[in-house]
N, C-alpha and C positions, 0 to 999 in steps of 0.2 A: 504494500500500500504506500500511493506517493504523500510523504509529509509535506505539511505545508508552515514555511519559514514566513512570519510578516516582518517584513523589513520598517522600520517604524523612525529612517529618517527624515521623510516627512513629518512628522511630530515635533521634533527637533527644528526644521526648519521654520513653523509658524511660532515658535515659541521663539528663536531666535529674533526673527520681525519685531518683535517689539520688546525683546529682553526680559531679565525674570527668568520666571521656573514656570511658566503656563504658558503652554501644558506642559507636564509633566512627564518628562519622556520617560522614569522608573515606573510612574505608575502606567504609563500607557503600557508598559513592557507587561508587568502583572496582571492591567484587566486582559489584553490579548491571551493570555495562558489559560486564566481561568475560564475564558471564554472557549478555548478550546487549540488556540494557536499551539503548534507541535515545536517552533521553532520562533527563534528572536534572530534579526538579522541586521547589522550596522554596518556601516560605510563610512568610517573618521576619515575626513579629506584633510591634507595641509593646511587650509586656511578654516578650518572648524566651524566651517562656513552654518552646517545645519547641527551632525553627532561630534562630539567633541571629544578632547579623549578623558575629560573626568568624569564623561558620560560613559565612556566601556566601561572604567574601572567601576562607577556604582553600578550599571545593567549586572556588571559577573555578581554582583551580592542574588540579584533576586531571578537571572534565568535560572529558573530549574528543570525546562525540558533540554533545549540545546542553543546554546549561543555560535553564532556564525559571524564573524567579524570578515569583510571584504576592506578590499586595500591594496594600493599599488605598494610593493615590498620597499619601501623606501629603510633607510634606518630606523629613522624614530618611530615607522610603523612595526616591522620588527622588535624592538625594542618592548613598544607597547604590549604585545600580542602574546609575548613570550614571558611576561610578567601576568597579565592576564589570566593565560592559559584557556582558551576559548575551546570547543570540542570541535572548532573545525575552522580554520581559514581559507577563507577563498580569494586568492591571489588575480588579481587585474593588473591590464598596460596600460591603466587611465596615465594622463596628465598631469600633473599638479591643477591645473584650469580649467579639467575637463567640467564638461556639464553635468553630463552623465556619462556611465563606461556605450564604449559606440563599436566597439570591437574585440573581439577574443584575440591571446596571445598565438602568435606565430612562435607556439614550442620549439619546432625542429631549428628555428636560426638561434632560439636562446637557452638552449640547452645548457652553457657553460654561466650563463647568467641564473636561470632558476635552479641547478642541480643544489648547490649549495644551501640553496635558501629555505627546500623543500629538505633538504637534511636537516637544517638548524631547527625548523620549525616541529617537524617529526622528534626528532630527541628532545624535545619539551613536551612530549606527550600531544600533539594538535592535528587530527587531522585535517589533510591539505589536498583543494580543491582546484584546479587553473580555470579559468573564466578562456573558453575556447568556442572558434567555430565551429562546420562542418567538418572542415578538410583533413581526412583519416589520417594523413602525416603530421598531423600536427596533433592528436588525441593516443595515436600511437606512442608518438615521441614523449607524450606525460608520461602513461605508463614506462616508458624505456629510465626517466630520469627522475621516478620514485614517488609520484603523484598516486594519492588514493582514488580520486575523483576527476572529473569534468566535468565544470557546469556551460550546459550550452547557452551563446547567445542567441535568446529567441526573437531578436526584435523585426528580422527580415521574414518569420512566423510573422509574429503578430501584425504587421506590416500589410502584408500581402494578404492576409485572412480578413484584413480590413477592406480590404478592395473586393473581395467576394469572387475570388479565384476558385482554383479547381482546391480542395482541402488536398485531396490525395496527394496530388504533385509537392503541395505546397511545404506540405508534412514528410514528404519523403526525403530529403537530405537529413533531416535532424532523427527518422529513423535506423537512417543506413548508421548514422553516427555514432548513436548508442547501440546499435550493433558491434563496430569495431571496439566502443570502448568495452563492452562489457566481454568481448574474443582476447581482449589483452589485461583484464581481470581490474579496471576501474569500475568504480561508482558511478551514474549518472545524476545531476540534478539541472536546474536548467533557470533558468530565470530570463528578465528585462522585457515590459509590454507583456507580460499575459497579463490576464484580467478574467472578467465573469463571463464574456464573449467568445473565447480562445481556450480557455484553459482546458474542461474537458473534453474535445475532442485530441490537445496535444497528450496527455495523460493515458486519455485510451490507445493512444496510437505510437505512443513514445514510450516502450515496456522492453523491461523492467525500468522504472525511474524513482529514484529515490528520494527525493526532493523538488521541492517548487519554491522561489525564493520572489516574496511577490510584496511590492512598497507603494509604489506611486497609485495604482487604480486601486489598489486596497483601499485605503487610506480616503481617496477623493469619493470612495462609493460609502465608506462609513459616513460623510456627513451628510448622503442620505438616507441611510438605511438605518444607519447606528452600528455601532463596531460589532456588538454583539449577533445580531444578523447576519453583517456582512462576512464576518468570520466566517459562522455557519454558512452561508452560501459559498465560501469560496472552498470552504472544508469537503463537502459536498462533491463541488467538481474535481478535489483533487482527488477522493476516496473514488471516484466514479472506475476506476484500471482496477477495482478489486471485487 
């Protein structure tokens, strides 16, 4: 069954808008769980712009399903992550400036660059996920240089499913994908742009997947539904592969 991670730096970023502690990104972390969220998921960018990072250090007091910390491996993000101790990092080639991640790692060119870093991470007990395309040489080359996982980027899914294309075709790279990764003995999980629209048909059709790592339409469909709802309905679609 795919778990479902809500990413809650959104949260963070309306609370930044206007400074102070409201809302409250630890408690939004809590009512998400108790709500039924499987997973807590943050994104500390260089300029602390939305999640911060004395916002990781209180999230680890109160996740108690699984904390997922994303981040381009910079130092001070290493640094952080490794003090922490998150149950799983998922490693991006953002920018320092980036807006949002807009691409998966080209593994096979940076092999001598991530080998280390997934070692560092690993020996602190964390497991590690690369934030990856389609392209089997670059899913293969994680698992080659010690990676547990790949999370695909869905946004050329989501994208394209919005335009009301053929599903099959559409879905078919990101199934071949976790095909190869799960031949070479990775994890799948997958994230950016799913939503209530997309999500179970990528779920039934992308198996085994072990995760959905889902922030932006979560979050903007809670202030209409209410989080507790929207939960559930996203819980719903991801439970839908079982």
């Amino acid at each position: 069954m795919t778990r479902l991670s809500v990413n809650i730096n959104k949260i963070a970023t309306l609370r930044n808008a206007r400074g102070g502690d409201t809302p409250n990104v630890v408690l939004a972390a809590r009512r998400c769980q108790e709500f039924g969220a499987e997973g807590i998921t943050v994104h500390p960018r260089p300029d602390e712009r939305h999640i911060t990072y004395q916002d990781v250090r209180d999230l680890r007091e109160v996740v108690t399903t699984e904390f997922n910390i994303e981040g381009y491996p910079s130092d001070s993000f290493l640094d952080l992550v490794c003090s922490v101790r998150p149950e799983q990092v998922t490693l991006v080639p953002d920018k320092p400036d980036a807006l949002t991640s807009d691409s998966g790692w080209a593994v096979d060119d940076r092999r001598d660059f991530l080998k280390p870093i997934i070692e560092r991470l690993k020996q602190a007990g964390i497991r590690v996920s690369l934030f990856v395309g389609t392209d089997p040489r670059h899913i293969e080359a994680a698992a080659e240089i010690g990676a547990d996982r790949v999370e695909l980027y869905t946004e050329p899914y989501a994208s394209q499913m919005a335009q009301s294309g053929d599903p099959k075709m559409i879905v078919a790279p990101f199934v071949e994908a976790a095909q190869v990764a799960h031949r070479v003995g990775l994890g799948v999980n997958a994230g950016h742009d799913l939503n209530r629209d997309n999500l179970a048909y990528f779920v039934q059709h992308v198996t085994p997947l072990d995760e959905v790592s889902i922030g932006h339409a979560l979050i903007s469909d809670a202030l209409y539904l209410g989080l507790e709802e929207t939960i559930a309905q996203y819980l719903k679609q991801a439970h839908s592969n079982s």
